[in-house]
N, C-alpha and C positions, 0 to 999 in steps of 0.2 A: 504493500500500500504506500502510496506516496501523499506525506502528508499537504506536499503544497496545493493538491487538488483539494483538502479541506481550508486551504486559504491561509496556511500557515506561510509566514515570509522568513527567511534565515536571518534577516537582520535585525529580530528581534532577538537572539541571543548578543547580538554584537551592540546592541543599545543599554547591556546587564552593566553596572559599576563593575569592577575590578573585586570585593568584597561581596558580590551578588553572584559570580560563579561559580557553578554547581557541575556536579556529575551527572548523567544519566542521559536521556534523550526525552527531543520535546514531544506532543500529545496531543491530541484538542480533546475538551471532555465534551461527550454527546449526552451523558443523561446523569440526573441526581437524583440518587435516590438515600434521602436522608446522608446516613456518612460514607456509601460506597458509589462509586462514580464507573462511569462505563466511558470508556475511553479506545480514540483512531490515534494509531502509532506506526511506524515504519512495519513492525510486527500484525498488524491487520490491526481488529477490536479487543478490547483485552477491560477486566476490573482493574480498580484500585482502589486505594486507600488512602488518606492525608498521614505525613508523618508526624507522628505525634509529638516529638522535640521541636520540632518547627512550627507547626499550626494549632498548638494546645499550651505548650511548655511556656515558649516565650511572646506567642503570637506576633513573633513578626512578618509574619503571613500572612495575606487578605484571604479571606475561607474563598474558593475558586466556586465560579456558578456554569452552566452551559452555555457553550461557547469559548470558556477560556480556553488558552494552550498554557500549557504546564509540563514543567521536566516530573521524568519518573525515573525509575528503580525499577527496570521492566523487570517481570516475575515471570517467567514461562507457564508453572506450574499452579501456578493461585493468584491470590491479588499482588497488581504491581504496587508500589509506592510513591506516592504524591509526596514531592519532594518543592516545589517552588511552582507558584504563580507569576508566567512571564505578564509583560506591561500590556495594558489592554490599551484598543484604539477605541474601542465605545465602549457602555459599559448604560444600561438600564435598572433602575433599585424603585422601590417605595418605601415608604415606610410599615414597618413591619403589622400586619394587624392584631398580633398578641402584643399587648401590652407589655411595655419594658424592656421587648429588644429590640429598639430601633431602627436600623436599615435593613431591607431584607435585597439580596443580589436577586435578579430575575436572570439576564443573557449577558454576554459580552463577547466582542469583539464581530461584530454585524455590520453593515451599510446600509439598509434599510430597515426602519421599524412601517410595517402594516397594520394602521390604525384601525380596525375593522370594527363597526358598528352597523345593524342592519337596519335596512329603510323600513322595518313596518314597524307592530309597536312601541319597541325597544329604543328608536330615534331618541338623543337624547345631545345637544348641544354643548350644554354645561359639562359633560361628562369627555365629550368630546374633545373638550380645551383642556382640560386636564391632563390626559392622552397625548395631546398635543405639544402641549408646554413639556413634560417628563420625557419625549420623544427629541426633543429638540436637546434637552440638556443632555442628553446619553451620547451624544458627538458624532449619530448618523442622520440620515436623512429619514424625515417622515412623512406618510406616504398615507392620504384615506382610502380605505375600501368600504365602498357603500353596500353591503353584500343584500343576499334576497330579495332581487330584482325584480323576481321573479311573482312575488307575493304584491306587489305596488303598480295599480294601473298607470297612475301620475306623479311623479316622485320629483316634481319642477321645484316646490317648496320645499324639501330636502336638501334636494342641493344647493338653493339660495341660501340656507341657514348654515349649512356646511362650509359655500364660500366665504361666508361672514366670519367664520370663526377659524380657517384655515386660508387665509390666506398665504400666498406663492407656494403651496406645496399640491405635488397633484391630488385631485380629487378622481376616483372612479367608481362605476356602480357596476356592479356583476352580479350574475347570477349562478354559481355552483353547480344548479340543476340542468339550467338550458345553454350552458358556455356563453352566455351573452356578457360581453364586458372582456372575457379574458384574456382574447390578441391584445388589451389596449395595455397590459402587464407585461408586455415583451421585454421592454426594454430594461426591466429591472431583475430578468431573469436570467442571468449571465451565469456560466461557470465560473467553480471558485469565489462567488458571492452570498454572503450569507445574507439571510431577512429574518426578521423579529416578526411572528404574529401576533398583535397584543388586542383583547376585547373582553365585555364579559361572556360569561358561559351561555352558551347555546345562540351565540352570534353566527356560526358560521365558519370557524378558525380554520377544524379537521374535514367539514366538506369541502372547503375549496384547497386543501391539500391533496385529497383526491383526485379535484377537477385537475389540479397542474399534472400530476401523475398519470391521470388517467385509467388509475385503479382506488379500488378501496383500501388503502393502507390505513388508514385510521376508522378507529370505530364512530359514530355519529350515532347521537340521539334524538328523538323528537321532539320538537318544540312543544309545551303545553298552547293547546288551542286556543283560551282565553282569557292568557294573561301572555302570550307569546314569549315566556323564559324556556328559557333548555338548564338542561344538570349538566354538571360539569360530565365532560368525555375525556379529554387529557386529565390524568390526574398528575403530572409531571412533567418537568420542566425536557424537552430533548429536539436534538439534533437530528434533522433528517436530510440524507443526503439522494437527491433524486438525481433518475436515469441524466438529466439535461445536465448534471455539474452542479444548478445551484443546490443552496443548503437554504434547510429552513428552518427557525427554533421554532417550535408549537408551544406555547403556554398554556396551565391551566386555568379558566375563565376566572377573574378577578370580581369579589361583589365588591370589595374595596379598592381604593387609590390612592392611598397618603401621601401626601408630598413630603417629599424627603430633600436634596439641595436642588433649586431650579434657580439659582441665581444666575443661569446666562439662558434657561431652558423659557424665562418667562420674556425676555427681553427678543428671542425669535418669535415667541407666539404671541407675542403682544404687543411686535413694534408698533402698531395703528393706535397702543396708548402710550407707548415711552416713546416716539417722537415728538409729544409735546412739551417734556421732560428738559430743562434748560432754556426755557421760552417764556420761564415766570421771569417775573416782574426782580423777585429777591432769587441770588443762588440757591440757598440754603431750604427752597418753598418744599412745605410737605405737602402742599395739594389739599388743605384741609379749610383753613380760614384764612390763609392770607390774601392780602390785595393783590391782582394781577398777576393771580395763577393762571396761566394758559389751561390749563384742564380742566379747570372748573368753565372758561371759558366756551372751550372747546363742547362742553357738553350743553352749557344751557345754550350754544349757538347752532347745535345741532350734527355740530359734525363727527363727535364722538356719541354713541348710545352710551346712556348712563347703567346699562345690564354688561356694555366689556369694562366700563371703568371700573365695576363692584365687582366681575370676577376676577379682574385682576386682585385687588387687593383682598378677596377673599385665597384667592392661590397662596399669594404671598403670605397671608398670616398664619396660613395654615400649615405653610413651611418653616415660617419663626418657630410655629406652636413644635414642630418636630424638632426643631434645633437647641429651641428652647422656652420650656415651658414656662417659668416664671416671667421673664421679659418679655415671654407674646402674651400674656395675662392682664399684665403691667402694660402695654402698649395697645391693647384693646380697650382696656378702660380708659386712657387716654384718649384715645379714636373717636370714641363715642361722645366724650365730653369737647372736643373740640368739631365734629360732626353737629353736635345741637346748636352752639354756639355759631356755627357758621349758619346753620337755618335762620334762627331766629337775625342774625343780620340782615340776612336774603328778604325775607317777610319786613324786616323793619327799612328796607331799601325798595319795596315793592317790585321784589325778585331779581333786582338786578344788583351784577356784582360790581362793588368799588375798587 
């Protein structure tokens, strides 16, 4: 097996410090399963294990998720040993949904994440940006799939609300069942490229892995009829590498989505609010009650909706809140109190800003 068909490049050993080289040979891990990993090596598919003086003892090890390449201790006979996490080029997290552990890794080292949400009831905007923004910060490119095309006679206002909240990234609508939409995927289907499926459950992920494949390699469930959710079908995180060369991570269906760091993830998905940012009146403007905020302007003049300025700053707080829970506590009550404050000017200026 030759790893660089999984997109491994050699010059990530030669980007190691001098103090960071290690023995063994590199790897990309295809699947996780709790603490044992399934792993592509010059040797074909083979297990492993994390070494435990490295990634428990001292934890100078980042815990490796699918996707990564990592040196081993190949093992002929049993599991080999996970010895080092090489540098990753992208890298996608949220925040963990059990309480108290904080980031949780999903994929890394991809070019495209597939933002996939379906056009009938599950359409869901807000969720969307979220998707969007976390996609943006993991340092590939993000990419909508509008999936079950199939199920939507008119899906015009869909994609309006879609282009609204994704703007310069493509948008496409496909249908899994009747191949409709999926030439217009060509160009992201390259050998040697990997893509993130990211949505929640029963959106569509493992049908339209089939559709690329042209077989049923993953199992699919049925959508409930009247409330149009699916149960999760992936129950893990893994690599698949199809006949055309590309690779694809499948995820299991996320009911949550915590922000975790989007400090450059929010500034791709929400330049149409941070290009007003530097156009106040003072440097230093928080956008809350000063005079001659450009953003406040920007909205009561029309040209920003006042539903992207609040998700922005709902993104945003909800990522302090992950980073840190006291000072986004402390900075919500502040919010609030400087939010009232600036109404009651607005009303006492009959609506207009000074």
């Amino acid at each position: 097996m030759n790893l660089i068909d999984y997109g491994f490049i050699p010059s990530m050993l030669y980007s190691l410090a001098p103090q960071d080289e290690v023995s063994g040979i590199p790897a990309r891990i295809t699947a996780v399963h709790k603490e044992r990993y399934e792993l592509a090596c010059e040797f074909g598919q083979a297990f492993g294990r994390l070494k435990t003086s490295v990634y428990y003892a001292d934890g100078r090890e980042g815990f490796p998720t699918t996707g990564d390449f990592v040196m081993i201790n190949f093992n002929q006979s049993g599991d080999s040993q996970v010895i080092k996490t090489l540098p990753r080029r992208s890298f996608f997290s949220r925040r963990d949904p059990t309480p108290g552990r904080g980031e949780q890794a999903v994929a890394a080292n991809f070019d495209y994440v597939f933002i996939m949400q379906s056009l009938n009831f599950d359409f869901n905007p807000k969720r969307m940006e979220r998707y969007i923004t976390l996609a943006w910060q993991s340092g590939a490119m993000p990419v909508l799939i509008l999936t079950k095309a199939d199920l939507v006679k008119d899906f015009t206002e869909q994609m309006r609300a879609a282009e609204k909240v994704a703007s310069g990234i493509g948008i496409y609508a496909v249908s899994a069942v009747s191949g409709a939409g999926i030439d217009a995927l060509t160009d992201y289907l390259k050998p040697r490229k990997t893509i993130v499926f990211l949505g929640s459950s029963g959106v569509g992920k493992s049908s339209l892995v089939n559709a690329l494949t042209g077989s049923d390699i993953m199992a699919v469930n049925e959508i409930r009829e009247d409330d149009s959710k699916g149960r999760h079908t992936t129950t893990h995180r893994q690599l698949i590498m199809l006949d055309s060369g590309v690779m694809i991570i499948d995820t299991p269906g996320m009911r949550e989505l915590g922000m975790w760091d989007v400090s450059q993830g929010l500034g791709e998905a929400f330049g149409d609010v941070e290009q007003y940012f530097g156009k106040c009146k003072f440097k230093d403007c928080k956008h809350q009650t000063e005079p001659g905020c450009a953003v406040k302007a920007a909205i009561e003049n029309g040209e920003l909706p006042p539903e992207r300025w609040n998700s922005y700053l709902n993104l945003k707080r909800e990522a302090k809140f992950s980073d840190d829970k006291g000072a986004y506590l402390r900075q919500k009550q502040q919010w609030h109190k400087e939010l009232a404050k600036w109404g009651k000017q607005m009303k006492k200026n009959g609506g207009k800003q000074k």
